[in-house]
C-alpha positions in Angstrom: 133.1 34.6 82.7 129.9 34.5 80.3 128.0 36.2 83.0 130.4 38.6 83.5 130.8 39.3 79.5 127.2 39.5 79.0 127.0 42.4 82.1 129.4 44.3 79.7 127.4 43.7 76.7 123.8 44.9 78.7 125.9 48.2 79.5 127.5 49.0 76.0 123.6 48.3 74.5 121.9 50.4 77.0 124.1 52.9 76.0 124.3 52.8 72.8 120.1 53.0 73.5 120.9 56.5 75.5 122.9 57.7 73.2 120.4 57.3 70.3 117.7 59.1 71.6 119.6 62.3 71.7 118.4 63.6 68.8 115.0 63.8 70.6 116.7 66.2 73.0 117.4 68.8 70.8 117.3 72.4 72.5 113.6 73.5 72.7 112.3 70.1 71.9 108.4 70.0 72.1 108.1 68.4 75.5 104.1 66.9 75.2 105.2 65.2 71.8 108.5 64.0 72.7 106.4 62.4 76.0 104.3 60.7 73.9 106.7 59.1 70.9 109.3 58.3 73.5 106.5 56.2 76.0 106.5 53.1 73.5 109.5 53.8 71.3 112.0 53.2 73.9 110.2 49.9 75.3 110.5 49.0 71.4 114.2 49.8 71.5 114.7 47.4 74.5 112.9 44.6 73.5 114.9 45.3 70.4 118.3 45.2 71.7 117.4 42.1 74.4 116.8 40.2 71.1 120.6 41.3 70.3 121.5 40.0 73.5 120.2 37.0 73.4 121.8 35.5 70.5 125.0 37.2 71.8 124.7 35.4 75.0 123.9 32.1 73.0 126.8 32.8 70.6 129.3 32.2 74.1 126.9 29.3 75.9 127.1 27.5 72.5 130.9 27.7 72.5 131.3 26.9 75.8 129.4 23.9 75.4 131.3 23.2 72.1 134.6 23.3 74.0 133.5 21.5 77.1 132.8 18.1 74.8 135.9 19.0 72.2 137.3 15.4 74.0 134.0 13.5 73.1 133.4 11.2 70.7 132.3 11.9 67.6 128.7 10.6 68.1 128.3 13.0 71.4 129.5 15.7 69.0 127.2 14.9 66.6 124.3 14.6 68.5 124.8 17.7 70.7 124.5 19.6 66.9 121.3 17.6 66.3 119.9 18.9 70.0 119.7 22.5 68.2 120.3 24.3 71.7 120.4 27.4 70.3 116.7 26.7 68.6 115.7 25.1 72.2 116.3 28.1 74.1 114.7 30.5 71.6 111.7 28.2 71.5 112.3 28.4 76.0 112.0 31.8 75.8 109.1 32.3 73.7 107.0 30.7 76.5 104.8 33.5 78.3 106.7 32.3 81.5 109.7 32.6 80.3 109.9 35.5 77.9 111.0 39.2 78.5 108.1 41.1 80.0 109.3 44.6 80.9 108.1 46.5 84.3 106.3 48.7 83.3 105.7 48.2 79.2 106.1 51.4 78.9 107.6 54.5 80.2 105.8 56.2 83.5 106.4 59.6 83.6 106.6 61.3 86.9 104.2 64.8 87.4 104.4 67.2 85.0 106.4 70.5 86.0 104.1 72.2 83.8 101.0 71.2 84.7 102.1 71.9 88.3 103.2 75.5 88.0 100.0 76.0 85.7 97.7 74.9 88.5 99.4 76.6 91.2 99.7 80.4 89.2 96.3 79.3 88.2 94.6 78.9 91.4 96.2 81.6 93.0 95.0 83.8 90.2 91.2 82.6 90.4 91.4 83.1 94.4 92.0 86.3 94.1 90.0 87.2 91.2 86.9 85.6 92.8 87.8 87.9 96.1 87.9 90.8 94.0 84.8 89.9 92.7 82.7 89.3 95.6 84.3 92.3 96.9 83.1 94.9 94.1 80.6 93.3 92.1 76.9 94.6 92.5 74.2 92.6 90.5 73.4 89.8 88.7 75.3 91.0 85.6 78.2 92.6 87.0 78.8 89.2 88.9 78.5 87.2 85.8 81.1 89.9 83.6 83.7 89.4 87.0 83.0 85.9 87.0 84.2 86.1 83.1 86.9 88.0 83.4 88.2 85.8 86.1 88.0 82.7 84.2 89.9 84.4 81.3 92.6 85.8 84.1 93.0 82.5 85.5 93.1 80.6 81.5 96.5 83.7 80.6 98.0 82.9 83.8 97.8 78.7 83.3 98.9 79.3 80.2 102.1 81.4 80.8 102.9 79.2 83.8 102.2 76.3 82.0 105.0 77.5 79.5 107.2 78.9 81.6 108.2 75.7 83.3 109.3 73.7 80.0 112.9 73.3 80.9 111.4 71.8 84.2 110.0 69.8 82.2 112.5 68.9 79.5 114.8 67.8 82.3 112.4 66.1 84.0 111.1 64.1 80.8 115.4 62.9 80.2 115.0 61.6 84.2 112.1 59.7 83.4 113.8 57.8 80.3 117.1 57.5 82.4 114.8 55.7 85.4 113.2 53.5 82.6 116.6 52.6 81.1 118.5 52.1 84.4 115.6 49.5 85.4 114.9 48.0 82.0 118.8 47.6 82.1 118.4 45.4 85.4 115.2 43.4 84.3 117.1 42.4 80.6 120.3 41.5 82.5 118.4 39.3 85.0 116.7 37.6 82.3 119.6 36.8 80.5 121.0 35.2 83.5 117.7 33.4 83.4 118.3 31.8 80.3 121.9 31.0 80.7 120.8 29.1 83.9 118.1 27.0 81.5 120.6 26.3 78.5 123.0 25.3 81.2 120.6 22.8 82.9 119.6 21.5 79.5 122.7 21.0 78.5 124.0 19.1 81.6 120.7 16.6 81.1 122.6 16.1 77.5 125.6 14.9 79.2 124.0 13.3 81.8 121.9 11.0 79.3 124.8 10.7 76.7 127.0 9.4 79.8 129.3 12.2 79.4 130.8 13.4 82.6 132.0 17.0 82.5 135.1 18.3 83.2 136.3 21.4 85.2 134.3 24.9 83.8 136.0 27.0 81.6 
């Protein structure tokens, strides 16, 4: 059931991450500066929210726990409030084996539509400029003014390809940050599960050593 609630609680957080970074998607949003703010603010907004998590997940283990030894004496009580599980686990987790370490640390984007058009309309544009210029150029000065006027052919024509495929790559920027959020999504979930194994096993070693034998799971 804890497992289950937690799942829930990684979906509605994730979301809530989405649906935050909406206002970076405003129509004609500048694509290259949007790239670069939104490659280590989103990590930062997961690591964020996974710190959320985890006390929300501890918030259920710990009553969980508190109800599994509600028929114990008041010294087991006691001394499973002196144990400080909650302050165990967050001390667990700050241990570099044991800690959140997203995959990657920040957001990959995939090729640029952009770029790709660019190069394409690009090199199509120098082929054919350097053809024509082989073709009528006599001398060593009219081959250097075609070799020019090439260059600056082939510089307009990145240019207006490079531009032209923004909404390309708009939509491919929100796929990239979608990908990143569906796997972070995983990793976070799978390292809570993580840690509700360890408090589990640390609190079964209380029993255990306090002679306590538990009942049925709630």
């Amino acid at each position: 059931m804890i497992i289950e609630n937690i799942k829930t609680d990684v979906s509605e957080e994730f979301l809530s991450i989405k649906e935050s970074l909406q206002i970076y998607f405003k129509p004609g949003f500048d694509v290259s500066q949007t790239k670069q703010f939104l490659q280590t603010h989103v990590p930062k907004e997961v690591t964020y929210k996974s710190e959320i998590l985890l006390d929300t997940l501890l918030n259920y283990l710990m009553k969980d726990a508190r109800d599994k030894i509600e028929t114990a004496d008041i010294g087991l009580q006691n001394a499973f409030f002196d144990m400080d599980f909650r302050k165990r686990i967050h001390e667990w987790t700050k241990q570099l084996q044991n800690n959140l370490a997203l995959e990657p640390n920040i957001v990959k984007y995939s090729t640029d539509p952009r770029l790709k058009q660019g190069l394409i309309a690009s090199g199509i544009t120098f082929l054919a400029g350097a053809g024509i210029s082989t073709a009528v150029a006599s001398g060593l000065v009219g081959s250097i003014l075609s070799g020019i006027v090439t260059i600056i052919l082939t510089t307009m024509v990145f240019k207006i390809a490079y531009n032209k495929a923004s909404p390309k790559a708009r939509e491919a920027l929100r796929a990239d940050i979608d990908q990143y959020l569906a796997s972070s999504q995983e990793q976070v979930f799978v390292w809570l599960k993580t840690v509700a194994n360890a408090f589990d096993n640390d609190f079964h070693a209380f029993c255990t050593a306090n002679d306590f034998i538990l009942g049925r799971d709630k």
